[in-house]
Each structure stands twice: as C-alpha cells, then as structure tokens.
C-alpha positions as CSV (number, residue, x, y, z in Angstrom):
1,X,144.4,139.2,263.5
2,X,141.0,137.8,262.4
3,X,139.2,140.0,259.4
4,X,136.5,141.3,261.5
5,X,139.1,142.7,264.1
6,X,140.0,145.5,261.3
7,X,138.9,148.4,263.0
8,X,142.4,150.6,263.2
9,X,145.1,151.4,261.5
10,X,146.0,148.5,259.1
11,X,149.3,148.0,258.7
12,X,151.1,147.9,255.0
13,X,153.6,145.1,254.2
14,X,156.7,146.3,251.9
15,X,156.3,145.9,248.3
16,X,159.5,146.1,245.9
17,X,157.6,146.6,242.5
18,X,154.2,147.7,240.7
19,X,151.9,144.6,240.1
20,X,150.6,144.9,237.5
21,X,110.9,133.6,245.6
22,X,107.9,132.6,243.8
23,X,104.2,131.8,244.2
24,X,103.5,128.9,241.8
25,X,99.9,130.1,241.8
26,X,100.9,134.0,240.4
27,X,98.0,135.5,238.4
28,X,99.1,135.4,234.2
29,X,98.8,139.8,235.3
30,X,101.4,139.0,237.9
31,X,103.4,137.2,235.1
32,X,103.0,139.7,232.8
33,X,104.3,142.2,235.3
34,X,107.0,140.9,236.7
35,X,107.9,139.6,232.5
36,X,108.0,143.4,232.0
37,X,110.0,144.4,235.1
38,X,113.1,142.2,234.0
39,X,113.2,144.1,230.6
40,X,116.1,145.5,231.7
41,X,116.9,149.5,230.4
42,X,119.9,149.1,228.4
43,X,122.8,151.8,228.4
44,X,126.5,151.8,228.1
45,X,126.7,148.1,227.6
46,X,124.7,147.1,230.4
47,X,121.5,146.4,232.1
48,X,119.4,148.7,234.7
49,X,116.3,148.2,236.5
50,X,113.1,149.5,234.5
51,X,110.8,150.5,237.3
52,X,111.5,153.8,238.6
53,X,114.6,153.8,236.0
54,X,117.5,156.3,236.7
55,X,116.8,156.0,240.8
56,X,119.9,154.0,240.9
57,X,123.0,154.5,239.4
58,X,124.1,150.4,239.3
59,X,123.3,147.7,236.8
60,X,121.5,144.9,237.7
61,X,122.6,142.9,234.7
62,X,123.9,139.1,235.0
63,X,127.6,140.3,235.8
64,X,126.2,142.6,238.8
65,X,124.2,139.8,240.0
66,X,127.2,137.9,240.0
67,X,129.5,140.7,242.0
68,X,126.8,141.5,244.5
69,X,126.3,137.4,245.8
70,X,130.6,137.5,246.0
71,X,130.4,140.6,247.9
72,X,128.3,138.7,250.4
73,X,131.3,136.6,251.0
74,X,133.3,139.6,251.5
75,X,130.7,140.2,254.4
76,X,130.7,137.0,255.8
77,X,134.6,136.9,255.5
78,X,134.4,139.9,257.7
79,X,131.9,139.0,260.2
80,X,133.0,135.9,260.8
81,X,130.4,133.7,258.8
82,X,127.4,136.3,260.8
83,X,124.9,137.6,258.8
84,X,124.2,140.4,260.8
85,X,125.1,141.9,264.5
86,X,122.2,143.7,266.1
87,X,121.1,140.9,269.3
88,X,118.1,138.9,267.7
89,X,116.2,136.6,269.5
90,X,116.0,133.0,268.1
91,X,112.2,133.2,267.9
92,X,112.3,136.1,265.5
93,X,108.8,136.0,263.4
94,X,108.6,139.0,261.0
95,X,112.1,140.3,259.1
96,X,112.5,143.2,256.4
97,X,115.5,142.8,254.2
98,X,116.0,146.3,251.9
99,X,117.4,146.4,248.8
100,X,118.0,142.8,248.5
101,X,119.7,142.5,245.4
102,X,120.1,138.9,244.9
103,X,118.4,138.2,247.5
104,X,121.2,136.0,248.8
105,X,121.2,137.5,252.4
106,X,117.5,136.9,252.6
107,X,117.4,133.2,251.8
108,X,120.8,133.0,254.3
109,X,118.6,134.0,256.8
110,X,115.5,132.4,256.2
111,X,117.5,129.3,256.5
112,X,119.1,130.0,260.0
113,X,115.5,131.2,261.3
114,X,112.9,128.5,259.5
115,X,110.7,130.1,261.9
116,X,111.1,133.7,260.9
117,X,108.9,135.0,257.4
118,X,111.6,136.7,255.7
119,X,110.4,139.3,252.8
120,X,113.2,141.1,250.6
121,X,112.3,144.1,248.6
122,X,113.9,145.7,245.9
123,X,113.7,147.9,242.6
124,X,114.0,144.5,240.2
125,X,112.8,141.0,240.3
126,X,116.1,139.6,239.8
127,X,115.9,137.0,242.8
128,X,115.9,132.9,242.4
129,X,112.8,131.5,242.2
130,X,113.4,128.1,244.6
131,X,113.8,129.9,247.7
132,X,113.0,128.9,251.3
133,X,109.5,128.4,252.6
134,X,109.5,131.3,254.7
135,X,110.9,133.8,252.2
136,X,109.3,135.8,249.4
137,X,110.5,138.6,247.2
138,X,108.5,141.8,246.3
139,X,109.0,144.6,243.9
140,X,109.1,147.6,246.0
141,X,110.8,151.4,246.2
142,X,112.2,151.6,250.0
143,X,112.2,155.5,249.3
144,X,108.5,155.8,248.8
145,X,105.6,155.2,251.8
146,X,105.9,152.1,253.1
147,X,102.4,150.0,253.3
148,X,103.4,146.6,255.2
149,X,100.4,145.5,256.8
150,X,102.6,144.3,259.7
151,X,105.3,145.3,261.8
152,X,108.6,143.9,261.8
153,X,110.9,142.3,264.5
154,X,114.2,143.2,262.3
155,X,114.8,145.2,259.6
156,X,118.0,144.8,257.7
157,X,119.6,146.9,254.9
158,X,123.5,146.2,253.2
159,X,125.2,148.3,250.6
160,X,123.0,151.4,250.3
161,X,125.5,153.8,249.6
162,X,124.2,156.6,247.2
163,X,120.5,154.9,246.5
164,X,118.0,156.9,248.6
165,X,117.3,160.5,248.5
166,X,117.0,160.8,252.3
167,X,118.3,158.0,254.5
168,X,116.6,160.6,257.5
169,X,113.3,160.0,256.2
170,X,114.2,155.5,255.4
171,X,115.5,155.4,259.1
172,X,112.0,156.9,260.4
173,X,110.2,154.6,258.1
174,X,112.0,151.5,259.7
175,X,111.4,152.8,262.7
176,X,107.6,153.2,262.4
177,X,107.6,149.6,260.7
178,X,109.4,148.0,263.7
179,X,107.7,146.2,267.1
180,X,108.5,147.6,270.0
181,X,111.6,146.2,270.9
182,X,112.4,145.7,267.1
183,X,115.9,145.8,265.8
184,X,117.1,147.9,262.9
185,X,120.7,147.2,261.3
186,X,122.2,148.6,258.2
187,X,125.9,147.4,256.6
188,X,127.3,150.1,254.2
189,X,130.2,151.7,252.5
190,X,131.0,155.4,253.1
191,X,132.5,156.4,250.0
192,X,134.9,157.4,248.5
193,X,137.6,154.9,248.7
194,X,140.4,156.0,250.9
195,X,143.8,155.9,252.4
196,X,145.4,157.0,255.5
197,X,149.1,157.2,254.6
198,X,148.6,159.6,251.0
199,X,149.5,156.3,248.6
200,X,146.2,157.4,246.6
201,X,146.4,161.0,246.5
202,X,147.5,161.9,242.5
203,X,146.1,158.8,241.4
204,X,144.0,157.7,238.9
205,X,141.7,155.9,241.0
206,X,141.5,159.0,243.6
207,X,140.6,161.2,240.4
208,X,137.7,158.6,239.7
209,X,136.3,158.8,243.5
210,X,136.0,162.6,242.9
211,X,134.2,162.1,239.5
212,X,131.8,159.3,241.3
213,X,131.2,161.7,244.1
214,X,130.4,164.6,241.8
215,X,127.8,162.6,240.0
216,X,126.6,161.7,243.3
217,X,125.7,165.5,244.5
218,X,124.4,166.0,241.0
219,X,121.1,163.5,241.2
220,X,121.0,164.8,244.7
221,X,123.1,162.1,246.2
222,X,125.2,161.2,248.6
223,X,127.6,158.5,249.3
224,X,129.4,158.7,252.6
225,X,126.2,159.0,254.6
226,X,127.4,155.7,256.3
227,X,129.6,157.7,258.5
228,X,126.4,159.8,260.0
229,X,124.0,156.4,259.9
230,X,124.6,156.2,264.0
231,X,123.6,159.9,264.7
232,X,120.8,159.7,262.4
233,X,119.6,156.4,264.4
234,X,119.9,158.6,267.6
235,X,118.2,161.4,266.2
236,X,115.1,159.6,264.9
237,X,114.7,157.7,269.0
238,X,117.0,154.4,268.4
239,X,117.8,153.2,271.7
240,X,121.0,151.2,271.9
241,X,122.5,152.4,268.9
242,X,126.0,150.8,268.1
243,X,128.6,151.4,265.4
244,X,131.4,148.9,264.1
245,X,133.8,150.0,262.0
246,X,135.7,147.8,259.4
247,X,137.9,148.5,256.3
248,X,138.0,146.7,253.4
249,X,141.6,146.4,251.7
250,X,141.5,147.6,248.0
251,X,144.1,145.0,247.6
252,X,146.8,142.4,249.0
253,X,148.7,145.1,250.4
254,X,148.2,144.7,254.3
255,X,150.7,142.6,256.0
256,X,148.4,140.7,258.3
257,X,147.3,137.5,256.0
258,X,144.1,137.8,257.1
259,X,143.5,141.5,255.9
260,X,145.4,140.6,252.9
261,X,143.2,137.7,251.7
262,X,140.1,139.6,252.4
263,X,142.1,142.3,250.3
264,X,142.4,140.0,247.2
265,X,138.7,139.5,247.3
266,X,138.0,143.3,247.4
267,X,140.0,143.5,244.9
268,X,138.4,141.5,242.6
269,X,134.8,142.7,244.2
270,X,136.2,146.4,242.5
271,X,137.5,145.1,239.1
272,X,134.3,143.6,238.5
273,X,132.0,146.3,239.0
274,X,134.6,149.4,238.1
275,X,132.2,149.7,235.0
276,X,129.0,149.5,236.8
277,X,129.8,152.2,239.5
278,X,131.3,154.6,236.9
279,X,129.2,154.1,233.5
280,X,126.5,156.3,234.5
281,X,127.5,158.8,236.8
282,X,130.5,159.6,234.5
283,X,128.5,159.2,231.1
284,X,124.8,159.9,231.5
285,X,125.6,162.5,234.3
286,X,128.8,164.1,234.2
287,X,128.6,164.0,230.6
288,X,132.4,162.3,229.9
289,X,132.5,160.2,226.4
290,X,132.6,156.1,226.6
291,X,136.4,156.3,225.1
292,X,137.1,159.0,228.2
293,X,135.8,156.4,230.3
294,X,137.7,153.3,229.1
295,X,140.4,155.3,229.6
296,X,140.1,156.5,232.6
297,X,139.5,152.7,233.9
298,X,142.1,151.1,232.5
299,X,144.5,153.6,234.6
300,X,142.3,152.5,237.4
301,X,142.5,149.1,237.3
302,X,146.2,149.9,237.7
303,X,146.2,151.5,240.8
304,X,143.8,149.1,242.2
305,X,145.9,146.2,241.5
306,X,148.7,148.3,242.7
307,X,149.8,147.1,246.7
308,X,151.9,150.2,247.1
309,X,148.2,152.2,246.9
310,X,147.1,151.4,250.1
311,X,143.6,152.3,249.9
312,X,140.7,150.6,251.7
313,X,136.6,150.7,251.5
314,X,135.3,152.2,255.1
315,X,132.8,149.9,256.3
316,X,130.3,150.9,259.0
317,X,127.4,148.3,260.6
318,X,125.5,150.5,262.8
319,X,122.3,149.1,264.8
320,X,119.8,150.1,266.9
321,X,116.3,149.0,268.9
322,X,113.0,150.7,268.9
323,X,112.1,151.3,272.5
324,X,110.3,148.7,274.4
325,X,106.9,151.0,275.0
326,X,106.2,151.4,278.7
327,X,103.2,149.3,280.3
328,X,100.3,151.2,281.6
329,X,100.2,150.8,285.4
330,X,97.6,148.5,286.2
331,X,94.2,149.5,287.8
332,X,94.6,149.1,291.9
C-alpha cells in the first residue's frame, strides 16, 4: 500500500519488546526592519518570532527551521512527490502561500510553475534569500485584514494547527482574495495525537496531548479545527469542497512498509520538535517548571519511540473553488 493510500484503519505489526526571497535593491529602512524582525524573542532555550510575539506558540529558531523543511518530506512522502491536490491549471498566474515557514513549499512551487508569481507570508523573515524569480517573501499576520492589491488564482496554507484565532474569519478572507474560479487548499494536523486501538491511553505522551490541548483553550486556541476545515469551506460558499484524510504513524509500528517508513520519519519529525510544541504552552501558560517539563519529555520520548503505542497524527487536506461568477446575459 502506497503512503498516500492511508486513509483507514492501519494495521499494527507484532512487536515482542519496548524499543527503547530578496530584493537586492531593499531600502537600508527595509534592512533595518527586517535586521530587527530576526531578533528572535528568547525563552526556554529557544527562539520565537518578535513581531506580534506570543501569537504563536512554536519557535522559529534554527532547529525548527530544520524540522519544518523535513516535515515537507513527510508531505511529499505522502502525497506522492505532489505539492498540493486541489485541480490547478498549468497557466496559474497569482499564488498565496500562508504561513510559509521556510518557505520551502513556496520555492517548490515556484519552480514547477515559472510562470506563476508565488508570494509566501509569514510572522518572521526566516526564508532563503536566493529564491526563484517568480517568488518573494513578505512579513505579514494572516489573522489580521488582508490588503493584497490583487486577487489570487490559489491560495495555499500547511500546518496551521492552533495559530489563528478564527480559521472562520481566514477562510472568508481567502475567499474574498481569490478569482473567480480560484482554488483554496489547506494541509493540517487535527490534534491531539491519537490511537484507535487504546495503546496510548495511560501514557505519558497521551497525558502531554491533554496538557498541549489545555494550553491551547487557554490563549483562545484550538487545535483539531482540521476536522471542521471542510464544513467551514461549505459554510463560507466553497464550491467543490473535498476532504482527504491521511495518518501519520507516530512510529515504525504499522506493518505495511510503506506506513512504517513514513512512521520512522514522523517519528523523528516529533522528537525533534517535542520541545518546541510543549515549552510554551506548558511553561509560559500552564505554568509547569522547566524540570517538570524535562521530565515529563523524557517519558515521552519513550512512548514515542515505543511501536507497541500505536498512535498516529490525523491528517486532513481539504480544498475547495470560489464559484465561477455567472455572465450577464448579453444585450439582444
């Protein structure tokens, strides 16, 4: 079974024992700007984006960097080397990638449509600086208004999980920034991290999903809106709305070789940014001490490394197109 075919009920194989852009001509004021936006917020050992600090609850230090452009492999493990699902023509023009981290998805695609001008936003300017032609990086808050001077023919969003304060209001948004006959497509995680059979229930890593969830609510938060993206796109006048399912193995624990490779890389996709989910929800927000903490995630890293927990990420791609407007009936 191919890893994008994961849709049902993965099956567990037996396990005997625990295991353990840039603009060369920017302004010196740009400089100076984006100089002042990489000074990164510092707190429990790692870095966070400055401008409109405490929005987010991830780093966006080196070591994130470097989890976020692997997790992009996890994707295109999954979707069988695509970088995204909705229908597109080949003679896109105008794209919209949210959040765009790295900005690794956005050069990706800039590259298979040279035609396209691709423009990633996020909260820091963390991306490369040699990028394609036809992409460019802005500083930009996806949960404020938007004030794009032109409309979009796709708008893409990954991994949003638990970063905007109402994913209603960011779906109307898109929609209001798309062409008619736009696509909008989004690729998140529902959280909490799960398992069908009970292998996670009493474990440490199930009493961490509750903390991470509690924090969530707290900032007025929530992280398993993925499951409700595809009513929400209905609700807001998405026409052709589609969801597809995946899950992401925690670990090597399904039997199918594909599932279990893409497994491993989860795995190692969670180990590396265990610290980064849970520092500031659990310190800053739920108030636990850093010694709590490194506790509590060394237990963790247990039971993720564990193949009799067989727990999985839920993985939802859900799409949809802004009605073609009707054409006024010609004059007879």
């Amino acid at each position: 079974m191919a890893a994008d075919e994961n849709r049902g009920v993965i099956e567990a194989e037996s396990w005997d024992s625990d295991s353990a852009y840039g603009d060369s001509a920017s302004s010196a004021y740009t400089e100076s700007m984006r100089s002042s936006m990489l000074q990164s917020v510092q707190e429990n050992g790692r870095g966070y984006h400055k401008y409109r600090d405490g929005q987010y609850f991830i780093p966006e230090d080196e070591r994130e960097q470097e989890r976020l452009d692997m997790q992009h492999e996890i994707f295109l493990r999954m979707m069988n080397r695509k970088l995204y699902h909705a229908p597109l023509s080949r003679n896109i023009q105008n794209v919209l990638d949210l959040g765009t981290g790295t900005g690794i998805w956005a050069i990706d695609f800039a590259d298979e449509f040279p035609s396209a001008t691709v423009i990633g936003t996020d909260l820091s300017p963390i991306q490369p600086s040699f990028v394609p032609p036809n992409c460019k990086f802005e500083v930009d808050d996806f949960d404020q208004p938007w004030t794009f001077t032109q409309k979009f023919d796709y708008i893409h969003a990954r991994m949003l999980a638990g970063s905007s304060g109402s994913f209603e209001k960011l779906f109307k948004q898109a929609y209001d920034s798309l062409v008619p006959g736009g696509w909008f497509e989004i690729q998140d995680f529902a959280f909490p991290v799960r398992a069908d059979d009970g292998t996670m229930d009493g474990t440490e890593f199930q009493r961490l999903n509750t903390y991470l969830t509690e924090g969530l609510e707290k900032i007025g938060r929530s992280g398993g809106m993925a499951e409700r993206y595809k009513d929400i796109l209905k609700d807001v006048g998405y026409d052709k709305v589609k969801e597809i399912p995946y899950k992401w193995p925690q670990n090597q624990w399904p039997k199918d070789p594909a599932l279990k490779e893409l497994g491993r890389w989860n795995m190692i996709n969670t180990l590396d940014g265990l610290h980064g989910f849970s520092a500031r929800l659990c310190v800053q927000v739920l108030g636990m001490s850093q010694e709590e903490l490194e506790v509590l995630l060394a237990a963790v890293r247990k039971d993720i490394q564990n193949p009799k927990v067989h727990a999985y990420w839920p993985i939802f791609i859900v799409y949809g197109q802004k009605p073609v407007e009707p054409k006024k009936p010609s004059a007879s």
